[in-house]
Backbone as CSV, one residue per row, in Angstrom:
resi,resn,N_x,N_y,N_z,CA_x,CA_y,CA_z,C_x,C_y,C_z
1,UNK,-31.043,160.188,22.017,-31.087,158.741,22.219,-30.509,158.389,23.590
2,UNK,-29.640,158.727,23.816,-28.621,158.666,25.172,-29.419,159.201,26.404
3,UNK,-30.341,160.208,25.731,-30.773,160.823,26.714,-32.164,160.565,27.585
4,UNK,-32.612,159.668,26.154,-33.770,158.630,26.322,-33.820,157.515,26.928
5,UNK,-32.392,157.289,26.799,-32.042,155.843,27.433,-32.005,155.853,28.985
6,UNK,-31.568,157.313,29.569,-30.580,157.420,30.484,-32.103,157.492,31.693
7,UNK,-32.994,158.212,31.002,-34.344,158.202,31.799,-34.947,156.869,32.211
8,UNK,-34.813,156.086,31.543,-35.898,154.841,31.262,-34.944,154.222,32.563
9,UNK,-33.432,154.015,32.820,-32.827,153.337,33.707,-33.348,153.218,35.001
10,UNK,-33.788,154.400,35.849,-34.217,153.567,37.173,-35.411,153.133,36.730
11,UNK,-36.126,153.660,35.920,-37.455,152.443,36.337,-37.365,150.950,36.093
12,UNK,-35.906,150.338,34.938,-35.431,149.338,34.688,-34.922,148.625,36.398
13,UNK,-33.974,149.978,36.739,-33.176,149.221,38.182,-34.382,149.287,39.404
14,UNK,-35.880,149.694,38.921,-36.478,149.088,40.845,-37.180,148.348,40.019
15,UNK,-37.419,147.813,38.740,-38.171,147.196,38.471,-37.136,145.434,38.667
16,UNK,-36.520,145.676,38.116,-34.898,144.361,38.527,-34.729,144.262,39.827
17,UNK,-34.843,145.315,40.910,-35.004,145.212,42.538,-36.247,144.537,42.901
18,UNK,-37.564,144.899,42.138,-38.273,144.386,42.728,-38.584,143.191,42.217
19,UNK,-38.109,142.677,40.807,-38.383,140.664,40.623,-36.953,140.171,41.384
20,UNK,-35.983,140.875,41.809,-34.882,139.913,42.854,-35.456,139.775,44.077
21,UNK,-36.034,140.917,44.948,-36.666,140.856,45.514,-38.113,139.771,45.920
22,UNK,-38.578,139.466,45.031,-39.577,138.587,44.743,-39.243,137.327,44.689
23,UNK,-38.377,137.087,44.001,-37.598,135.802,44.151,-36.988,135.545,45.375
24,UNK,-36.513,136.617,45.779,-35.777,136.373,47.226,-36.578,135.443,48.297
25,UNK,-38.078,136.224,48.450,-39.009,136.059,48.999,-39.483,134.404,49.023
26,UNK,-39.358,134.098,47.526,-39.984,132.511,47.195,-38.867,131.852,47.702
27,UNK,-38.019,132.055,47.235,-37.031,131.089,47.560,-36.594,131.223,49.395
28,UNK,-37.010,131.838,49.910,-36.938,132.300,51.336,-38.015,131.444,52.130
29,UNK,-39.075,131.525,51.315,-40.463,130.745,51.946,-40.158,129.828,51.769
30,UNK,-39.367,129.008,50.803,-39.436,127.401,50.315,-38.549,126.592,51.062
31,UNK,-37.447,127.468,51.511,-36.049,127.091,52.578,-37.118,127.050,54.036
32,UNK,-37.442,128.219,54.390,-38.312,127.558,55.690,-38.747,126.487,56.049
33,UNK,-40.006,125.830,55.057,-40.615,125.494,54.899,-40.167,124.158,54.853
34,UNK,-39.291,123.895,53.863,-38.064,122.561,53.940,-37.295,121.977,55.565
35,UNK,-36.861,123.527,55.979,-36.160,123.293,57.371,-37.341,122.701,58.148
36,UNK,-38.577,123.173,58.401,-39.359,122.728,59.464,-39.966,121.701,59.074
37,UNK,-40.468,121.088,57.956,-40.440,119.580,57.924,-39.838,118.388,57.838
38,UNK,-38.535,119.108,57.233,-37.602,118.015,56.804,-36.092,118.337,57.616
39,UNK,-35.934,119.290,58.033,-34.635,119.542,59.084,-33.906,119.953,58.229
40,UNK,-32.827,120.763,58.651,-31.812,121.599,57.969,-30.730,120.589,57.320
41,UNK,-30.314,119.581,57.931,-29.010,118.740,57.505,-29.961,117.920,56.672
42,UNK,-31.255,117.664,56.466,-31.802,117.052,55.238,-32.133,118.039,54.149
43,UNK,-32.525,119.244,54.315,-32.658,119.918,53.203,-31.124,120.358,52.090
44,UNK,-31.342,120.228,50.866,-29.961,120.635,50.139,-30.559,121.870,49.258
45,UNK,-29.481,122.259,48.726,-29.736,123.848,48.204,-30.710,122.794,46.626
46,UNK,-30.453,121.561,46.028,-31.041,121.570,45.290,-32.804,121.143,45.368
47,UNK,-33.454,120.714,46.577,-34.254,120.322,46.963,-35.508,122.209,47.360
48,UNK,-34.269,122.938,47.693,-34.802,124.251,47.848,-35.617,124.959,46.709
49,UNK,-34.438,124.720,45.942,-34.450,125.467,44.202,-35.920,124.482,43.410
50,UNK,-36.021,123.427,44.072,-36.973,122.721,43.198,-38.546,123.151,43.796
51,UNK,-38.135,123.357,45.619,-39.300,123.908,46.075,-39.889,125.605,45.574
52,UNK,-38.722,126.132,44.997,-38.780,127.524,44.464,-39.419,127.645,43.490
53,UNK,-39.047,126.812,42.436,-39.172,126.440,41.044,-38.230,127.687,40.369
54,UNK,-36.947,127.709,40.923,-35.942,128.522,40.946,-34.645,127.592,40.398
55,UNK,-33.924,127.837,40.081,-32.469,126.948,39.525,-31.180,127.115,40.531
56,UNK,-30.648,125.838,40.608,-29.439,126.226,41.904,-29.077,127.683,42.351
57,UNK,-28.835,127.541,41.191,-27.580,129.182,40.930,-28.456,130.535,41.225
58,UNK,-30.035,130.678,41.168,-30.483,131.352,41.883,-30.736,131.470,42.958
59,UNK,-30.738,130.546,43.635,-30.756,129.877,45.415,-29.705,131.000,45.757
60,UNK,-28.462,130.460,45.551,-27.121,131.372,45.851,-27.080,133.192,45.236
61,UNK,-27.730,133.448,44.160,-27.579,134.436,43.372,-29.081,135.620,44.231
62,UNK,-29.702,135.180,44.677,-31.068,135.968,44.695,-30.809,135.839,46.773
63,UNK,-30.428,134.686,47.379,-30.869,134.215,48.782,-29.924,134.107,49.627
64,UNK,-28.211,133.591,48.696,-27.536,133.249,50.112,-27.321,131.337,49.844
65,UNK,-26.004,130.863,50.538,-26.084,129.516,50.976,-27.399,129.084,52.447
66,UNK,-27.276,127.776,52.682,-27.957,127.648,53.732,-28.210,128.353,55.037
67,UNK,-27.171,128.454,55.492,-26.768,129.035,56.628,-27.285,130.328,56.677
68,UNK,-27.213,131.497,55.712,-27.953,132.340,55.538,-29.673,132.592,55.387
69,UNK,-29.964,131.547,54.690,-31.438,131.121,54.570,-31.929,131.025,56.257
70,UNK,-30.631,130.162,56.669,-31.535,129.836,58.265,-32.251,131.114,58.928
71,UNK,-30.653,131.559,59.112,-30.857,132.760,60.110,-31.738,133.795,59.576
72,UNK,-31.935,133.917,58.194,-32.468,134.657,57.695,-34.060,134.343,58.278
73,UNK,-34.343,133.303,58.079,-35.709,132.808,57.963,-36.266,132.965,59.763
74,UNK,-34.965,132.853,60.821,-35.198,133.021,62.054,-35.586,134.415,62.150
75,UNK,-34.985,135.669,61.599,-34.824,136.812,61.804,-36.189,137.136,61.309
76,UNK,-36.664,136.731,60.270,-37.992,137.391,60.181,-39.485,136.742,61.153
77,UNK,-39.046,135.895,61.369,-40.025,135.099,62.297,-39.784,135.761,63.301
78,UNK,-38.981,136.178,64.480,-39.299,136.465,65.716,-39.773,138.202,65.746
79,UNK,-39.802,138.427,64.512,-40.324,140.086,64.203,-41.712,139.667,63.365
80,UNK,-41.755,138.884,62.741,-43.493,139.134,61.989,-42.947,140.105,60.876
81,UNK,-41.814,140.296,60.027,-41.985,140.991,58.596,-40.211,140.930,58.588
82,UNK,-39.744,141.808,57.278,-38.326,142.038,56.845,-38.072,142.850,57.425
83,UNK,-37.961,143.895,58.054,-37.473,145.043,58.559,-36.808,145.335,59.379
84,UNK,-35.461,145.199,59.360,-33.902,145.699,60.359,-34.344,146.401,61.634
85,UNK,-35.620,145.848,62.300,-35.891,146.618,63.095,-35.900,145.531,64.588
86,UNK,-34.941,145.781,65.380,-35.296,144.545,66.559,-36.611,144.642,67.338
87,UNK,-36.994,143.682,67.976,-38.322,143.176,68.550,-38.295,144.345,69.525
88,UNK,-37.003,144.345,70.523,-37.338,145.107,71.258,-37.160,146.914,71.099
89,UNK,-36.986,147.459,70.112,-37.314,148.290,69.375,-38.351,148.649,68.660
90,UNK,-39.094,147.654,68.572,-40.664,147.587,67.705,-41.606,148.394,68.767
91,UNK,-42.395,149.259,68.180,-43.740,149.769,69.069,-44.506,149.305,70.424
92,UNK,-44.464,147.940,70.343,-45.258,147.295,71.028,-44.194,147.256,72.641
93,UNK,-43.046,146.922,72.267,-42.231,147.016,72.898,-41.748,148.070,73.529
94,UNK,-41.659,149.224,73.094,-41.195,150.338,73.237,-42.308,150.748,74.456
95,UNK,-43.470,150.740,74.132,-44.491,151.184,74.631,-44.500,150.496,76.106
96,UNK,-44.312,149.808,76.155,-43.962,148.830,77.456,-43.018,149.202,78.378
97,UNK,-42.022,150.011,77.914,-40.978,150.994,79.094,-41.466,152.503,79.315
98,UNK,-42.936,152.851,78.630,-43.451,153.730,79.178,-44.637,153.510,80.225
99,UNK,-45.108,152.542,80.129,-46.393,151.968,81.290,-45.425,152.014,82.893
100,UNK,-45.925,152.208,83.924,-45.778,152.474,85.260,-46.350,151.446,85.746
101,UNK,-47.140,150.730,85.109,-48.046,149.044,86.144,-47.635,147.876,85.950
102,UNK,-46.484,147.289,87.073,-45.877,146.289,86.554,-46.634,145.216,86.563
103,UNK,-47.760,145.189,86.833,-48.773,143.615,85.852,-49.344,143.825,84.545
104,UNK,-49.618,145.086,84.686,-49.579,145.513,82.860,-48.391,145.249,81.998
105,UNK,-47.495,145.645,82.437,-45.942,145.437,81.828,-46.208,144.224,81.292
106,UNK,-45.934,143.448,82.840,-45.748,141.652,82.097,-46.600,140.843,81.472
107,UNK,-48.118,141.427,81.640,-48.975,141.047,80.828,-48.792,141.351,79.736
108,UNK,-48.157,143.346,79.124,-47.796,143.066,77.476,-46.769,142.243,77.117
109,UNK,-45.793,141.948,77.918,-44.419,141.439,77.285,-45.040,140.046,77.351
110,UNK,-45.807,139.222,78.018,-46.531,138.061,77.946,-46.751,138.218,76.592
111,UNK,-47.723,139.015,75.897,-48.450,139.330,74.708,-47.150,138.739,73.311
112,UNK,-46.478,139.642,73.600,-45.384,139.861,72.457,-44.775,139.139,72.602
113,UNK,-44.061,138.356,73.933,-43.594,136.984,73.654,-44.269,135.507,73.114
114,UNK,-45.434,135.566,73.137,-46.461,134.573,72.932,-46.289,134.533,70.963
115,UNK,-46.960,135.696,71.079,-47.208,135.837,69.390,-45.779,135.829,68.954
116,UNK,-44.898,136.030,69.097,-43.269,136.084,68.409,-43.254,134.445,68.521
117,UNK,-43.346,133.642,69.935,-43.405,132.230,69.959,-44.060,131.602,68.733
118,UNK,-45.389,132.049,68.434,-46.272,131.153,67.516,-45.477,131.349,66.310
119,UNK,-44.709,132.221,65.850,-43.911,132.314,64.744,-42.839,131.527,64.596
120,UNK,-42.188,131.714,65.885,-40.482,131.416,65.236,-40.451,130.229,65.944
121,UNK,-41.694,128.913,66.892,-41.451,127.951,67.598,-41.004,126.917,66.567
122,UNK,-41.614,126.725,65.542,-41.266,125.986,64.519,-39.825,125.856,64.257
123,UNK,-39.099,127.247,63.329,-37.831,127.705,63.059,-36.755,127.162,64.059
124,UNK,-37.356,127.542,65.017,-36.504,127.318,66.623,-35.879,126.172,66.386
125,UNK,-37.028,125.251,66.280,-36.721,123.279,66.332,-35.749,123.189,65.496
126,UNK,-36.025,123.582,64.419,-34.961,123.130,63.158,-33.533,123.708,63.108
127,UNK,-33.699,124.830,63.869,-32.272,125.375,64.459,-31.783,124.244,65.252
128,UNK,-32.537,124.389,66.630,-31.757,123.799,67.544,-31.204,121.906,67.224
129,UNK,-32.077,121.647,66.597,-31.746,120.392,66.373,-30.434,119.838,65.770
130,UNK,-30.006,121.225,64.326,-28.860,121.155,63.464,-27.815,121.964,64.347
131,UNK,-27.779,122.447,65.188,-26.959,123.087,66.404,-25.396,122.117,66.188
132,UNK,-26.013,121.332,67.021,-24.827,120.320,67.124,-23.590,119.286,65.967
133,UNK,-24.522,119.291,64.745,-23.860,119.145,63.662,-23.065,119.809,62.777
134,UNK,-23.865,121.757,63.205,-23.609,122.152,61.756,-22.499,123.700,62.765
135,UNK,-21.209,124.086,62.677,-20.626,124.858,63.506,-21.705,126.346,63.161
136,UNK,-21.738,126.464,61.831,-22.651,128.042,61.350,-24.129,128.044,62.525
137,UNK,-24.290,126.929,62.453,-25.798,126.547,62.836,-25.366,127.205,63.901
138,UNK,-24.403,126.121,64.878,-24.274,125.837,66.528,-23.936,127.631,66.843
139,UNK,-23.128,128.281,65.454,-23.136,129.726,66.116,-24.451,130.550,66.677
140,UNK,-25.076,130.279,65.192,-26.639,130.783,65.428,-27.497,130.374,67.143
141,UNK,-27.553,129.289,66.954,-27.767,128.929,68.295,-27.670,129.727,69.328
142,UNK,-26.655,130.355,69.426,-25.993,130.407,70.858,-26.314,132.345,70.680
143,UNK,-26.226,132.380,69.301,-26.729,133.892,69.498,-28.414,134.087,69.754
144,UNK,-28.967,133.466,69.203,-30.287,133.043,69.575,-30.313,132.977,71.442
145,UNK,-29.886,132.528,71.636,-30.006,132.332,73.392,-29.549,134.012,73.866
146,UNK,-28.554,134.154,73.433,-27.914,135.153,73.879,-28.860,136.946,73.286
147,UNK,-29.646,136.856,72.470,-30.280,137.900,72.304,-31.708,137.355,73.215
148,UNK,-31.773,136.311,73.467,-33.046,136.252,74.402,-32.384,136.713,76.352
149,UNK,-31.321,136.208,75.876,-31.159,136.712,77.200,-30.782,138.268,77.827
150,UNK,-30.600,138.991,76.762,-30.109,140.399,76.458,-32.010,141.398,76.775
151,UNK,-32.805,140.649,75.952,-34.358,140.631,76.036,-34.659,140.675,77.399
152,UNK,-34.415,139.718,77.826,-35.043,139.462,79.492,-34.658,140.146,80.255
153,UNK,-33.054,140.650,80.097,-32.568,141.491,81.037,-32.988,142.900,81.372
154,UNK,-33.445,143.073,79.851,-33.899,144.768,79.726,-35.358,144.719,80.756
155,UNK,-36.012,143.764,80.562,-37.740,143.547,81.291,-37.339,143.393,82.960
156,UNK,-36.694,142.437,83.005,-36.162,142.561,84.687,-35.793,144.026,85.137
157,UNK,-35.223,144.629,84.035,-34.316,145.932,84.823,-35.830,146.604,84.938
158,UNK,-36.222,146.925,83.832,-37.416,147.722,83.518,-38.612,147.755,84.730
159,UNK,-39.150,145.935,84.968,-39.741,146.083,85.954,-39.383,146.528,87.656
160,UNK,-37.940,146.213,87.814,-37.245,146.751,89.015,-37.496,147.935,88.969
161,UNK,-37.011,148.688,87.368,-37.130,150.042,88.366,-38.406,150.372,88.397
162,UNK,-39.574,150.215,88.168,-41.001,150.318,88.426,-41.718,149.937,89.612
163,UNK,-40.703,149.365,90.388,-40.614,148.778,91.859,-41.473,147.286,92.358
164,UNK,-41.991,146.636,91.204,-42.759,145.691,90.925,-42.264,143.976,91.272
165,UNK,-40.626,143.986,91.030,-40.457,142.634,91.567,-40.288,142.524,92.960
166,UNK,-40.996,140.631,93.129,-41.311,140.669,94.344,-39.835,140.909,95.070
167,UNK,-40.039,140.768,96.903,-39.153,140.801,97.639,-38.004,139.474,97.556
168,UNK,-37.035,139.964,97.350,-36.208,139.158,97.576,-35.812,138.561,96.213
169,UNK,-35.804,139.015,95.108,-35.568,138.457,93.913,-35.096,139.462,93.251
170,UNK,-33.659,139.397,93.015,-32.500,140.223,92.517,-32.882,139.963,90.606
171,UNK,-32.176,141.033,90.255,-32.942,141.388,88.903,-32.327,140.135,87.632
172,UNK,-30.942,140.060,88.725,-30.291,138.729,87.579,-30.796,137.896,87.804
173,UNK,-31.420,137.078,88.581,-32.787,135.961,88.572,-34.253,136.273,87.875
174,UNK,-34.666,137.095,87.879,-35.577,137.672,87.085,-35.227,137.731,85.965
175,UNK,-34.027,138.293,85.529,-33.273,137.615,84.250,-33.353,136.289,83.885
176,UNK,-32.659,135.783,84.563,-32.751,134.198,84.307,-34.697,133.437,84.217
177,UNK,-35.106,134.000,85.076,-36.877,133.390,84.827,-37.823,133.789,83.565
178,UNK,-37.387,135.124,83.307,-37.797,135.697,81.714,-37.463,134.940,80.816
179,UNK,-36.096,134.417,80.573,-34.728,133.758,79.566,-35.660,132.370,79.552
180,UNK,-36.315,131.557,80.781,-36.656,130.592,80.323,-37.793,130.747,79.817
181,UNK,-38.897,131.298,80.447,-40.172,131.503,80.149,-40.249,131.824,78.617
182,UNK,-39.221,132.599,78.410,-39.096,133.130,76.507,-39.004,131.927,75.660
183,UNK,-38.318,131.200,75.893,-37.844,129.711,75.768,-39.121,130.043,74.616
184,UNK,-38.998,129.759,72.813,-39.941,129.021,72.035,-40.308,127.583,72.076
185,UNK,-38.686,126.962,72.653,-39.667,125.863,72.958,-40.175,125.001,73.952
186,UNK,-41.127,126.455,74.738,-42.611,125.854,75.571,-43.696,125.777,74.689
187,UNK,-43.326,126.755,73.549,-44.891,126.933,72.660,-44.821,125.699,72.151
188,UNK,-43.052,125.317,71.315,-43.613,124.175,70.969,-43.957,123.046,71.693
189,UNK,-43.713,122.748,72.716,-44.036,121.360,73.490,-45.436,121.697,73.837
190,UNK,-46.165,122.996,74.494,-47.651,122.547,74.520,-49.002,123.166,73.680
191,UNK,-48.206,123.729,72.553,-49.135,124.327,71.476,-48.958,123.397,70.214
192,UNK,-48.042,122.833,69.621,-47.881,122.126,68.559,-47.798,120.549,69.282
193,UNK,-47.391,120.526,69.966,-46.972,118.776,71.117,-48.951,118.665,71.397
194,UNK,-48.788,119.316,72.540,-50.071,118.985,73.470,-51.451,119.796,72.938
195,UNK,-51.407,120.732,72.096,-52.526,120.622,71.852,-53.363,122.076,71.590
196,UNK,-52.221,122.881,72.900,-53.144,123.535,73.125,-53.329,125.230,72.182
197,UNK,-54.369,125.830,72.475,-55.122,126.887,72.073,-53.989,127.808,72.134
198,UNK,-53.713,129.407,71.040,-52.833,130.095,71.657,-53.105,131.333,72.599
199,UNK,-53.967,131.364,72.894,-54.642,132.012,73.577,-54.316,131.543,75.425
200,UNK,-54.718,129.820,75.503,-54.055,129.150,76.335,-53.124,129.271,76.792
201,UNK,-52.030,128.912,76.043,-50.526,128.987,76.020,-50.612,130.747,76.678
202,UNK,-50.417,131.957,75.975,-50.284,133.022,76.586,-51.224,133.723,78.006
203,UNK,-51.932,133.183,78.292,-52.908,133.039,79.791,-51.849,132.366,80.513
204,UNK,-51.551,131.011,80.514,-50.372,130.415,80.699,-49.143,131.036,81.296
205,UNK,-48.347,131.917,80.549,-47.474,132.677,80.301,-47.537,133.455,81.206
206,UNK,-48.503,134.282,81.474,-48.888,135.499,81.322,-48.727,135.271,82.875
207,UNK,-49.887,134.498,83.599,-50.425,133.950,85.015,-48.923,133.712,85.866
208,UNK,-47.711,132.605,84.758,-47.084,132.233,85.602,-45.531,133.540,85.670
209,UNK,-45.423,133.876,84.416,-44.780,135.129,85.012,-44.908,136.489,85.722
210,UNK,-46.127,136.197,86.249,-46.837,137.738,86.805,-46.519,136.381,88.620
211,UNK,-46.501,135.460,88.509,-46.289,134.347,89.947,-44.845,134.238,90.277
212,UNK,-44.404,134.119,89.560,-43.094,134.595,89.682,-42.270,136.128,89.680
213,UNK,-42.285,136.389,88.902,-41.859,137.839,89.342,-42.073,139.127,90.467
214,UNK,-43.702,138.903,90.321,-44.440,140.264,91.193,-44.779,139.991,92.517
215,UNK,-44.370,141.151,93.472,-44.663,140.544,94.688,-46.096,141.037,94.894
C-alpha cells in the first residue's frame, strides 16, 4: 500500500506544478492586461482575481502582490516567453557579437530592439507612469533604464571594436545614442500614438541608428 502510494506521488506533484503553473499564467495575463488599460495605481489585487476568475488569496498564493505581477509581466515582455534567460544572452543576440559588418550588426540589434519594443511598449507606459507614486514601482523604473543602459553599452563596445563607429564618437556617446533609441517609448509615441506600421517604426530605427553611429 505504502508502496503504491509512494509511486503515484510525483505524478500527483507535476501534475499540482502544472495547474499552479497554469493559474500562474491566467492570473499573470489578467494583471497585464489591467495595468495597460487601466494603470497600475487603478488596478487592485481584487479587480485582478475577478479578471482571473481566481479568488484574492490565489492572486497572492499562485502570483505574488502587485509589484511582483509588474515586474513580472515586464520581464516576460522584453524576452517574448518565461525563461531566466536575458535578451542579451538570447540567440539572436549572441549571434550579433559574432558578425564582423557593423551595418549588419546594427541592422540586427535594430531587429531585436524593434520586436522586444512591440512587446513591452505597452508595459513600459504603465510602469513609467506609476514610477512616481509607487517607491517598488519607482525602483523598477530605474532598473529598467539601467539594464537598457548596460544593453547599449555592450553594442557600442561591440561595434567599436569592429571598427565601425564613425570618427569622432567615443563609445560612451554611442552608449548614450543606443540608451535613447532603445527608449520603448518611441514605439509607443509613433506605433500606438501615430499610427504607424511595425515594419515602419524598425526601417526607422534601423536608418537612423546606422546615421548616427557609422561612419
Amino acid at each position: 500500500m505504502n508502496s503504491r502510494s509512494s509511486k503515484k506521488n510525483p505524478y500527483r506533484s507535476q501534475l499540482r506544478a502544472e495547474q499552479a503553473e497554469g493559474t500562474r499564467q491566467i492570473v499573470l495575463e489578467a494583471a497585464t492586461r489591467l495595468f495597460v488599460e487601466r494603470g497600475y495605481a487603478a488596478t487592485s489585487i481584487d479587480a485582478i482575481a475577478e479578471a482571473a476568475g481566481v479568488g484574492r488569496s490565489t492572486v497572492f498564493s499562485a502570483a505574488g502582490g502587485k509589484p511582483w505581477l509588474l515586474k513580472t509581466a515586464y520581464d516576460r515582455a522584453i524576452v517574448g516567453d518565461d525563461e531566466p534567460v536575458p535578451l542579451l544572452e538570447r540567440p539572436l543576440a549572441r549571434k550579433l557579437f559574432e558578425m564582423s559588418d557593423p551595418v549588419a550588426i546594427v541592422a540586427g540589434h535594430a531587429r531585436i530592439v524593434a520586436d522586444a519594443a512591440q512587446r513591452v511598449s505597452a508595459i513600459c507606459e504603465a510602469i513609467h507612469a506609476a514610477a512616481g507614486c509607487d517607491s517598488e514601482v519607482g525602483d523598477l523604473w530605474t532598473e529598467i533604464g539601467q539594464q537598457r543602459l548596460r544593453g547599449a553599452e555592450a553594442f557600442a563596445t561591440l561595434i567599436n571594436e569592429k571598427g565601425g563607429l564613425r570618427g569622432g564618437l567615443a563609445v560612451d556617446e554611442a552608449r548614450d545614442i543606443i540608451w535613447i533609441f532603445n527608449d520603448p517609448a518611441l514605439h509607443h509615441a509613433l506605433v500606438r500614438l501615430r499610427g504607424w506600421d511595425q515594419d515602419q517604426y524598425r526601417r526607422w530605427l534601423t536608418e537612423n541608428l546606422q546615421r548616427q553611429l557609422l561612419g
